[in-house]
C-alpha positions as CSV (number, residue, x, y, z in Angstrom):
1,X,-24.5,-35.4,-18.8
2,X,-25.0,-31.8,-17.1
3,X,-28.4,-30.9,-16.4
4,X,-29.6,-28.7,-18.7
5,X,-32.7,-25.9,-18.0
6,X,-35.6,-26.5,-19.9
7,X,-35.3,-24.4,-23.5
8,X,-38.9,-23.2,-23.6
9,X,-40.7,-21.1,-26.6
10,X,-38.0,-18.7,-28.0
11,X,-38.5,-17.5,-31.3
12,X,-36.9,-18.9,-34.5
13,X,-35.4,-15.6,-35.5
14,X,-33.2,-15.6,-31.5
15,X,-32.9,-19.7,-31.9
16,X,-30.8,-19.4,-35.1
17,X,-28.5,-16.4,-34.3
18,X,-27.5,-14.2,-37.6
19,X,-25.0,-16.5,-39.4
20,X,-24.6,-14.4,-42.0
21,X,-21.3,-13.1,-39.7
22,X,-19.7,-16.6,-40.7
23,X,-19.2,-15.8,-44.2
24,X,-17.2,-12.1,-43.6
25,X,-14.3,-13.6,-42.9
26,X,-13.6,-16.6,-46.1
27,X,-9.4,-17.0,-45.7
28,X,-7.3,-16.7,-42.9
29,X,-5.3,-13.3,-44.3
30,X,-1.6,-12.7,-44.3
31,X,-2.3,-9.8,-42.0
32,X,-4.1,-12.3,-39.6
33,X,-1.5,-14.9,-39.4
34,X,1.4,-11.8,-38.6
35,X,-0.9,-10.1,-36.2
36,X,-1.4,-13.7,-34.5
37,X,1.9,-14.3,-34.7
38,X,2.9,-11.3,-33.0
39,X,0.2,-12.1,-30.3
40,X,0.8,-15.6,-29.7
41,X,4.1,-15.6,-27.5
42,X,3.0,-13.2,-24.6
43,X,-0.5,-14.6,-24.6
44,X,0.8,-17.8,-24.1
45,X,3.8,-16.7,-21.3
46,X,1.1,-14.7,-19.4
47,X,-1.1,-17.7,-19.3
48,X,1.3,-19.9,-17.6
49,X,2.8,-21.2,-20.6
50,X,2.1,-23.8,-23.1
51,X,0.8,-26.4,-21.3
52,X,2.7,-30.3,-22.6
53,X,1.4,-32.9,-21.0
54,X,-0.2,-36.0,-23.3
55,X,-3.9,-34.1,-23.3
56,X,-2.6,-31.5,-25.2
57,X,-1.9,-33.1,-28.5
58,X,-5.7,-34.7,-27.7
59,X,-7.0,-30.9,-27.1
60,X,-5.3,-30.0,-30.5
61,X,-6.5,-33.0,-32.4
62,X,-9.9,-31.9,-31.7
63,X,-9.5,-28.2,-31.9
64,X,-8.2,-28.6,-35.7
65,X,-11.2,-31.1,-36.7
66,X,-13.6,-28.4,-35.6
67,X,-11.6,-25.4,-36.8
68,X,-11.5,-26.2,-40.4
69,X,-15.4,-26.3,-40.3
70,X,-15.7,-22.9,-40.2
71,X,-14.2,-22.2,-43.9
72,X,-11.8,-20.1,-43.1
73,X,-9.0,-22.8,-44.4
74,X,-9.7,-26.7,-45.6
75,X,-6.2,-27.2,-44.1
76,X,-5.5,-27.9,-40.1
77,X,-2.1,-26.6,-40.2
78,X,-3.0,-23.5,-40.7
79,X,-4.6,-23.6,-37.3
80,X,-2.5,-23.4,-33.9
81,X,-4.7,-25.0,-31.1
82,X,-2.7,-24.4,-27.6
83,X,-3.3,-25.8,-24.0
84,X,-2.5,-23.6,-21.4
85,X,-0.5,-24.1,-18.4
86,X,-3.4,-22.0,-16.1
87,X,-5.6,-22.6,-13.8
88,X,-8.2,-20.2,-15.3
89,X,-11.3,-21.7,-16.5
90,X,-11.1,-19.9,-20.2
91,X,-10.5,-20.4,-23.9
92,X,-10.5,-18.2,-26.8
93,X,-9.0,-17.4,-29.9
94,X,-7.4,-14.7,-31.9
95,X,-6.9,-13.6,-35.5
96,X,-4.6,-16.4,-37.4
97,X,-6.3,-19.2,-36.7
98,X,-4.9,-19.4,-33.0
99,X,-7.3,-21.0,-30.6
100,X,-6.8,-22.0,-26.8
101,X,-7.9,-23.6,-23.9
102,X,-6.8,-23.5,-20.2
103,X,-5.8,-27.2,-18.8
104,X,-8.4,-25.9,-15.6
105,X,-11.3,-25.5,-18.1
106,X,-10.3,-28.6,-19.7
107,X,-10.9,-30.6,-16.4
108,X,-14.5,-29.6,-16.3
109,X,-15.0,-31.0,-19.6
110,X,-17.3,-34.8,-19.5
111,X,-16.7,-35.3,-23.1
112,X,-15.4,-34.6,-26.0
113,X,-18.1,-33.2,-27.8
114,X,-18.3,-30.4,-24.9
115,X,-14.4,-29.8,-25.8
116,X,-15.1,-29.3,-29.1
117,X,-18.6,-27.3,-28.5
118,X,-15.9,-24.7,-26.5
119,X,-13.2,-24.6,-29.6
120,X,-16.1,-24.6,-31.6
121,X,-17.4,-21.3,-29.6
122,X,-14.4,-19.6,-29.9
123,X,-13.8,-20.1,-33.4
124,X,-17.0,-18.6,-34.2
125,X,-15.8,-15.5,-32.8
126,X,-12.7,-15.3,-35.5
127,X,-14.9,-16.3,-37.9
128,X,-17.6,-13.0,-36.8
129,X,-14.6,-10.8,-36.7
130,X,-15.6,-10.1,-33.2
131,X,-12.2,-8.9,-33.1
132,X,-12.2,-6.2,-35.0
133,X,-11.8,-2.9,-32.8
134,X,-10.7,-4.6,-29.7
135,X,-7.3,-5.0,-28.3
136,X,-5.9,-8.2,-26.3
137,X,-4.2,-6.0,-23.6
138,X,-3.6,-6.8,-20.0
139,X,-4.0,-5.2,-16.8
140,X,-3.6,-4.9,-13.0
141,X,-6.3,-2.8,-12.0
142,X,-8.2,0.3,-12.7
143,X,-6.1,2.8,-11.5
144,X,-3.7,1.8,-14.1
145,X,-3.9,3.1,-17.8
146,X,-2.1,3.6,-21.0
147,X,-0.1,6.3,-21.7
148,X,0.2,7.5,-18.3
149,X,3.8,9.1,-17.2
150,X,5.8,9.5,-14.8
151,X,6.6,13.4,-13.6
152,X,10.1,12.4,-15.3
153,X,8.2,12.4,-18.3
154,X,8.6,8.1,-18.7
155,X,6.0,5.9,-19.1
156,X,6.4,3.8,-16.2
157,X,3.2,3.5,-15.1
158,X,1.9,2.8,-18.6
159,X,4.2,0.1,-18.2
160,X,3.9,-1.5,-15.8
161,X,0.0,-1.6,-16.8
162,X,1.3,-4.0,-20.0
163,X,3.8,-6.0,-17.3
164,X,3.2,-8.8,-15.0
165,X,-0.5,-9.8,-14.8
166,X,-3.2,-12.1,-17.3
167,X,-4.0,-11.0,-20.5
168,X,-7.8,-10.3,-21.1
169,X,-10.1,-10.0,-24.1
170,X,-12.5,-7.7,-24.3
171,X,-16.0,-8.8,-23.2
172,X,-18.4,-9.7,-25.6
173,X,-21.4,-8.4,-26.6
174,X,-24.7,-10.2,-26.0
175,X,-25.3,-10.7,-29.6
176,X,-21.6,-11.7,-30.0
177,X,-21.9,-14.7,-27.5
178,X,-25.6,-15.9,-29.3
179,X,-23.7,-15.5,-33.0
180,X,-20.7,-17.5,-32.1
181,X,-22.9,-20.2,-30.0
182,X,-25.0,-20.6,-33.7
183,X,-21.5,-20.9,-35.4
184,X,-20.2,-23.4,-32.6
185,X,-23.0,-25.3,-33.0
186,X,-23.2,-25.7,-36.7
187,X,-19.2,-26.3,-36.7
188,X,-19.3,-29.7,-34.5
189,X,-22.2,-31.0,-35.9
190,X,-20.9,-30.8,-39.2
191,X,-17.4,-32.4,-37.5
192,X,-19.6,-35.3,-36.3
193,X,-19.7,-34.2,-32.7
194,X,-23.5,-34.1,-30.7
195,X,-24.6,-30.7,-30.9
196,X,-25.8,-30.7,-27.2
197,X,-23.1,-30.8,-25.9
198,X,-22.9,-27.0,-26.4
199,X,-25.4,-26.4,-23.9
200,X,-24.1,-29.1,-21.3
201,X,-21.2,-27.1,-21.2
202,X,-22.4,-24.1,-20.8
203,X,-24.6,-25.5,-17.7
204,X,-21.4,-26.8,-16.6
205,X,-19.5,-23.2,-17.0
206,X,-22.5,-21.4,-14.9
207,X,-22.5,-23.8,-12.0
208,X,-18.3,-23.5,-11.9
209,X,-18.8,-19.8,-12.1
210,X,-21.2,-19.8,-8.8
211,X,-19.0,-22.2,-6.8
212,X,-16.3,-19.7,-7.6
213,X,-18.6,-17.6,-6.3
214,X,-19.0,-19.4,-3.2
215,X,-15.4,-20.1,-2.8
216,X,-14.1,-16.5,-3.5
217,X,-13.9,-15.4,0.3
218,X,-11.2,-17.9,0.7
219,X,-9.7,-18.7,-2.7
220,X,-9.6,-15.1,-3.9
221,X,-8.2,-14.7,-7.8
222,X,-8.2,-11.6,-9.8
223,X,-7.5,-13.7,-13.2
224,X,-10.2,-13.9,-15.8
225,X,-12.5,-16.5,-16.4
226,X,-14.8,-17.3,-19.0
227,X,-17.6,-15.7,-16.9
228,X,-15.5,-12.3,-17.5
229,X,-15.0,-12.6,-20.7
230,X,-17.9,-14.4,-22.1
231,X,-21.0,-13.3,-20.8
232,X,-23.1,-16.2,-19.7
233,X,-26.6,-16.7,-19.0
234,X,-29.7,-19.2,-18.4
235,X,-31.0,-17.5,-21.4
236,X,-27.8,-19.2,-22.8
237,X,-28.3,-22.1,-21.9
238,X,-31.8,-22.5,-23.5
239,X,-30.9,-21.1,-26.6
240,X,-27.8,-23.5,-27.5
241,X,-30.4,-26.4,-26.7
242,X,-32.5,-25.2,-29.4
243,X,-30.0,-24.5,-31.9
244,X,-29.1,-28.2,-31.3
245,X,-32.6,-29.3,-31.8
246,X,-32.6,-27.2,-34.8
247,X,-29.8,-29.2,-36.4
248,X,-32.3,-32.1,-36.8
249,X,-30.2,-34.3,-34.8
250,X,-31.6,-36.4,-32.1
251,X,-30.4,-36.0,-28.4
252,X,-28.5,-39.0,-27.7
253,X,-29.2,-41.3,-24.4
254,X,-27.2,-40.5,-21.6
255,X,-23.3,-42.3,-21.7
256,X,-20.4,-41.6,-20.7
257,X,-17.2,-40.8,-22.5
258,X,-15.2,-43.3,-20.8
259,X,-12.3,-42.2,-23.3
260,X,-12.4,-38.5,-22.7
261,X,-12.5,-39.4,-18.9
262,X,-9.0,-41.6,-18.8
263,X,-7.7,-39.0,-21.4
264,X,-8.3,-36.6,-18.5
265,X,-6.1,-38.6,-15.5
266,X,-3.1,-37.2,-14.4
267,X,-4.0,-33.5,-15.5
268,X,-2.4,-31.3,-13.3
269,X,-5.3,-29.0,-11.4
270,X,-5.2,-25.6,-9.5
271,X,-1.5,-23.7,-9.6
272,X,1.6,-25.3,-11.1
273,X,3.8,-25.6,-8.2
274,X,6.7,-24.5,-10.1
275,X,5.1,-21.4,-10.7
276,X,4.2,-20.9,-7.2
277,X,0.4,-21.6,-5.8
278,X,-1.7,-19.4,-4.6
279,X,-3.3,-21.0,-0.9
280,X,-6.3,-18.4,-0.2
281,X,-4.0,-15.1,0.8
282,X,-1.0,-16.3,0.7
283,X,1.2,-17.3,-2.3
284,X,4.2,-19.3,-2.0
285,X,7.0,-20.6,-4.4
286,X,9.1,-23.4,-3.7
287,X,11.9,-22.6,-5.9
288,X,12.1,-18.9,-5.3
289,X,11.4,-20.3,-1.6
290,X,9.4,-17.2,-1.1
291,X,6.0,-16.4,0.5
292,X,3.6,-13.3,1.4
293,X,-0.2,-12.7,1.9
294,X,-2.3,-10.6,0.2
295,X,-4.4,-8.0,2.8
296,X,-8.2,-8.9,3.3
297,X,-10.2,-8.3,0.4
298,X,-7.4,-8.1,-2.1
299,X,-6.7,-10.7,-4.8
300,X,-3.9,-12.8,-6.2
301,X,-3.0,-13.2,-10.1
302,X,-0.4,-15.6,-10.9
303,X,1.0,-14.7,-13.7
304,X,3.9,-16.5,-15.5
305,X,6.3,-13.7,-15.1
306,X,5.2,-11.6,-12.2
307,X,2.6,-12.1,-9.1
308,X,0.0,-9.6,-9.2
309,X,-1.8,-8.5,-6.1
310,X,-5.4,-6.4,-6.5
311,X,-7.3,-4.3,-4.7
312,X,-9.4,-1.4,-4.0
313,X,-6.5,1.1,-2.8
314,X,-3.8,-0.3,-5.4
315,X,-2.5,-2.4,-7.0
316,X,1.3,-4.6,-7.0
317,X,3.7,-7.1,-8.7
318,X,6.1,-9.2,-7.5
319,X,8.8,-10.2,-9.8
320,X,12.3,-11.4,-9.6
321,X,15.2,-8.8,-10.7
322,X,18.9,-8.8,-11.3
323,X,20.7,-7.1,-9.0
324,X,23.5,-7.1,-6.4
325,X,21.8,-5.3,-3.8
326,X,18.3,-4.7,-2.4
327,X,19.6,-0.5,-3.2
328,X,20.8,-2.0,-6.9
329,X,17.1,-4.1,-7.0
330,X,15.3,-0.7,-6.2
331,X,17.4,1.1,-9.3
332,X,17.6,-1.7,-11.5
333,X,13.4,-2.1,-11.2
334,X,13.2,1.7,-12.5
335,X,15.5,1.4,-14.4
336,X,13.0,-1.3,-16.3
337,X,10.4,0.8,-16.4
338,X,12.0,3.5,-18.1
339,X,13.1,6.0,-15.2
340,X,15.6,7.4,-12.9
341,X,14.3,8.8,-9.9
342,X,16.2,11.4,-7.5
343,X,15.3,10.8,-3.8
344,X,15.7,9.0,-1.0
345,X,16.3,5.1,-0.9
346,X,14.9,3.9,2.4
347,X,16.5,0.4,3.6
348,X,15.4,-1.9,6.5
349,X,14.9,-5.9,7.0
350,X,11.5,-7.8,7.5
351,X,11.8,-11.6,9.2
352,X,15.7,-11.8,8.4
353,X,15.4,-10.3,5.0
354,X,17.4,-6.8,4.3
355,X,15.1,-4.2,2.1
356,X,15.2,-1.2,0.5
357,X,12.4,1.0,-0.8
358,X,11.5,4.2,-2.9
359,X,8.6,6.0,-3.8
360,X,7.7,8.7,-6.2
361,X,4.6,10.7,-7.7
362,X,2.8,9.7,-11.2
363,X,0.4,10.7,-12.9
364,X,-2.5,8.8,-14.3
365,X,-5.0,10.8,-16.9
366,X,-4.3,13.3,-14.7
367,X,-4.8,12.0,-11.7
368,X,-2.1,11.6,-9.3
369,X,-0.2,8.6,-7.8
370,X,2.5,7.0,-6.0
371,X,4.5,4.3,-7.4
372,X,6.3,2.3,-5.5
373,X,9.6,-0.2,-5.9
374,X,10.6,-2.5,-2.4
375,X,13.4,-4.7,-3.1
376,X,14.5,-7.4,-0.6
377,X,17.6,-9.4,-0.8
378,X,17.5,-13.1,-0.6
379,X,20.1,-15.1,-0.4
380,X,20.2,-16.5,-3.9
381,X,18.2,-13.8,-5.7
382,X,16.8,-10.0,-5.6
383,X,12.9,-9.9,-5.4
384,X,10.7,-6.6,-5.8
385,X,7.8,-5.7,-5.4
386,X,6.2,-2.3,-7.3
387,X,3.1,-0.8,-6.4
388,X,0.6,2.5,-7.4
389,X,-1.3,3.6,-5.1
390,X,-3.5,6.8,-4.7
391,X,-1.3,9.7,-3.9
392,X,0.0,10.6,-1.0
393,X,-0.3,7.1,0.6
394,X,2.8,5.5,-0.1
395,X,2.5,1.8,0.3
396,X,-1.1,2.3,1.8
397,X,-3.0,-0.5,2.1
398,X,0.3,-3.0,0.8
399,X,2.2,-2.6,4.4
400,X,0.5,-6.1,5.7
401,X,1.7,-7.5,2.5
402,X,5.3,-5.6,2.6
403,X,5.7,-7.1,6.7
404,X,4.9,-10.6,5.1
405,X,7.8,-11.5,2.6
406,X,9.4,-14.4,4.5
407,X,12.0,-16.9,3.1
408,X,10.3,-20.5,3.0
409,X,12.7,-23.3,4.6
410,X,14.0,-26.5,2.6
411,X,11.3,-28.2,4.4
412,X,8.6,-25.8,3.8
413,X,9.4,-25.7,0.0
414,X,9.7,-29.6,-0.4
415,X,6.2,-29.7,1.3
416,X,4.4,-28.2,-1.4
417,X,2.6,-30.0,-3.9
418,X,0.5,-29.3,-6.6
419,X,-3.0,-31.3,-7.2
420,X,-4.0,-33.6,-10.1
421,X,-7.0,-35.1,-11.7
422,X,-7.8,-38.7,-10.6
423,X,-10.6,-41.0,-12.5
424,X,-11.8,-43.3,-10.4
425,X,-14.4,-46.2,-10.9
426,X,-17.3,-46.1,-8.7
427,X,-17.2,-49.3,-6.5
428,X,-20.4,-50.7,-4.6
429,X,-20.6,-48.9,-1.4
430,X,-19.1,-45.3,-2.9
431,X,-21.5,-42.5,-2.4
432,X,-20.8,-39.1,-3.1
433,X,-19.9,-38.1,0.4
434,X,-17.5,-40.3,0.7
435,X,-16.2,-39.5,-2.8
436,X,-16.2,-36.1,-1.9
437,X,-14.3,-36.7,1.2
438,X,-11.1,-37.4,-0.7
439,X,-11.3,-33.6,-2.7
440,X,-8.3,-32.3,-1.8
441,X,-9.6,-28.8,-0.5
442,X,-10.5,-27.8,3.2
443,X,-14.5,-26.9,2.1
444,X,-17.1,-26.8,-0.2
445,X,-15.4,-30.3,-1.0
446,X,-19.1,-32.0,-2.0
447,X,-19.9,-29.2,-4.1
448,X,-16.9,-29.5,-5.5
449,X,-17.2,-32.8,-6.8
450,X,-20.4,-32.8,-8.1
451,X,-19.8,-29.2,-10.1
452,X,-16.3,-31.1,-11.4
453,X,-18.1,-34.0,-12.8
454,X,-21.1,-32.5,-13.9
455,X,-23.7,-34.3,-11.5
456,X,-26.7,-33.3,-9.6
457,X,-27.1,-33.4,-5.8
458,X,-29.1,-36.5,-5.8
459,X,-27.3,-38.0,-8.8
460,X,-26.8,-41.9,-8.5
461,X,-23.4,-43.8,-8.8
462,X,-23.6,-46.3,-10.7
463,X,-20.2,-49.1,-10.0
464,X,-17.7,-48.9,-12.4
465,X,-18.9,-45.5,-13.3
466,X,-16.3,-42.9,-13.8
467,X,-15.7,-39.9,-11.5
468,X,-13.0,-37.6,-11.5
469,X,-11.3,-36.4,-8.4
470,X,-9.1,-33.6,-7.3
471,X,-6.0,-35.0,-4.9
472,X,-2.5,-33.9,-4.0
473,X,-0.6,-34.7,-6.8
């Protein structure tokens, strides 16, 4: 089990959380179900895509047994629980009974219990209506906004703002995140699942949010986590302990889930190969056989249908585009965003590759910017990249990145593999060094496997207990 920080004195009245939130919403509504409806395709496509693999009929098995807790239907069809293809530690849910989970977050799970104590969490939130007045909407940066134009009078930079990068809920409020805990909590222990568990995971989320911390130098990502969207504390932590005590329920003895752990072998971990993987700066893609580094300090989204690269001075997506040319890849990526731009169409080649670029003014609330389009012709495709940046500085601070498109060879492509979970069962001899040695990452590879599996620094193996590795798949 995950260490957990002592809970302390907290008053009854912050212990129990206002549940009177879980009886506002008593049906999922027609209106729900169409407005989740309508959601549910580009959440799931910007998320990687609906994950397939055997754990996800297991995630959805338990998502429904906790879902229909809340009351807002007795029947588990009417709820759609979704693994995600991502390798973003989140879950959440939206109006219409649709709940998620990332496969990433699901391999920091030790039980089932702290599955469900996460569906459970998210649920709550439908059930609070902590919905109402916010927007799932996507971004790729600040500079970007809604309803900004183009001086042609388009909306291509409003565009491009919905385009290309990870959806995002709005963060939650304090009292939000201590309401749904309450209503997480009540919902698995009335499903049969040990209300603890809530606070194990939660332990589990903070330490994965400070080795991401850790690791962010060199494994830079601009996609949401849970940390982003669900604002987590020690105060947390403390709090679901005692809404578990609360429940009357004795804490169970320390065991293992040995099920939940096999459940968990095989599951693909990090970037889906076939959706390209993001190595520190650099992103590469077999099948596109493409790669180009991000500049120092900026940040890589893999999205499902674009690349998006972050930063300070701008922002940019990479995305593939039909087109004869790189001049017809320029047009045609306009085009898609709603203009036609007069001007001159600047071409060149960059390591073997032939290019062509434009760049025109915007406007964002006002505030001016250029917006970019380079096109570069590969042999079997067109790729573009489109940028904003602050006015005045073209490509700015993208030029490294521009210089860096390359074409990967055969060999190069065929050499990239993706990573999977492993259980393996402690031996006599195994200590977590050596465990740890077989992490397939360059650093932090200790901390690594003791964050993935939940255990402290001086935690004892135990032969034939379970661990979970990360290796090259």
């Amino acid at each position: 089990m995950h260490h957990r920080l002592a809970a302390g004195l907290l008053a009854a009245s912050l212990v129990t959380a206002p549940l009177a939130a879980q009886d506002r919403v008593r049906a999922i509504s027609a209106g729900d179900k169409q407005q989740g409806a309508a959601a549910n395709p580009q959440l799931v496509a910007q998320y990687g895509g609906r994950y397939t693999g055997p754990q996800a009929t297991y995630v959805e098995r338990v998502g429904k047994r906790v879902a229909v807790q809340s009351g807002l239907s007795n029947a588990q069809g009417d709820f759609v629980v979704t693994t995600l293809n991502s390798s973003v530690e989140n879950a959440f849910a939206i109006p219409g009974g649709y709940i998620y989970v990332t496969r990433q977050l699901l391999a920091l799970m030790n039980s089932e219990a702290e599955l469900a104590s996460v569906l459970g969490h998210e649920v709550g939130h439908v059930a609070a209506r902590h919905s109402q007045g916010r927007q799932t909407r996507s971004t790729i940066g600040s500079i970007l906004a809604a309803g900004a134009g183009l001086l042609t009078g388009s909306n291509v930079v409003g565009q491009l703002a919905g385009t290309g990068a990870q959806l995002y809920t709005l963060k939650y409020g304090r009292d939000q995140e201590y309401q749904a805990d309450a209503l997480g909590v009540r919902y698995i222990t009335a499903a049969g699942y040990n209300p603890y568990a809530a606070a194990d995971m939660l332990s589990a989320l903070d330490a994965s949010t400070g080795l991401a911390s850790r690791a962010s130098g060199k494994d830079a990502n601009a996609v949401p986590t849970w940390a982003s969207t669900h604002p987590n504390s020690q105060d947390r932590v403390a709090r679901a302990e005692k809404l578990a005590a609360a429940t009357g329920r004795p804490e169970p003895a320390p065991a293992q889930d040995v099920a939940f752990l096999r459940m968990l072998d095989g599951l693909p971990y990090d970037d889906d190969p076939q959706q390209g993987i993001v190595d520190g700066q650099t992103f590469r893609h077999p099948g596109l056989r493409v790669r180009f580094t991000a500049p120092s300090g900026y940040r890589i989204a893999n999205g499902d249908d674009a690349v998006t690269v972050l930063g300070n001075g701008g922002q940019a997506q990479f995305q593939t585009i039909a087109a004869a040319s790189a001049e017809a890849g320029v047009a045609a990526r306009f085009r898609a965003l709603g203009a036609s731009p007069s001007g001159e169409v600047r071409t060149g080649a960059t390591n073997g590759i032939p290019y062509a670029t434009q760049t025109v003014r915007a406007a964002v609330n006002n505030q001016a910017v250029d917006a970019t389009v380079v096109a570069y012709k590969f042999p079997s495709a067109v790729y573009t990249f489109t940028l904003v940046t602050p006015a005045g500085s073209g490509v700015g601070p993208f030029a490294p990145l521009l210089d860096s498109v390359a074409p990967l060879t055969a060999a190069e492509a065929n050499a990239i593999r993706g990573k999977v979970i492993r259980i393996h069962s402690v031996t006599a001899g195994d200590t977590i060094d050596r465990l740890a040695a077989r992490m397939a990452y360059p650093d932090l590879k200790r901390e690594r496997f003791l964050t993935l599996n939940g255990l402290g620094p001086d935690a004892p193996l135990r032969p034939g207990m379970l661990v979970k590795l990360v290796v090259s798949g």
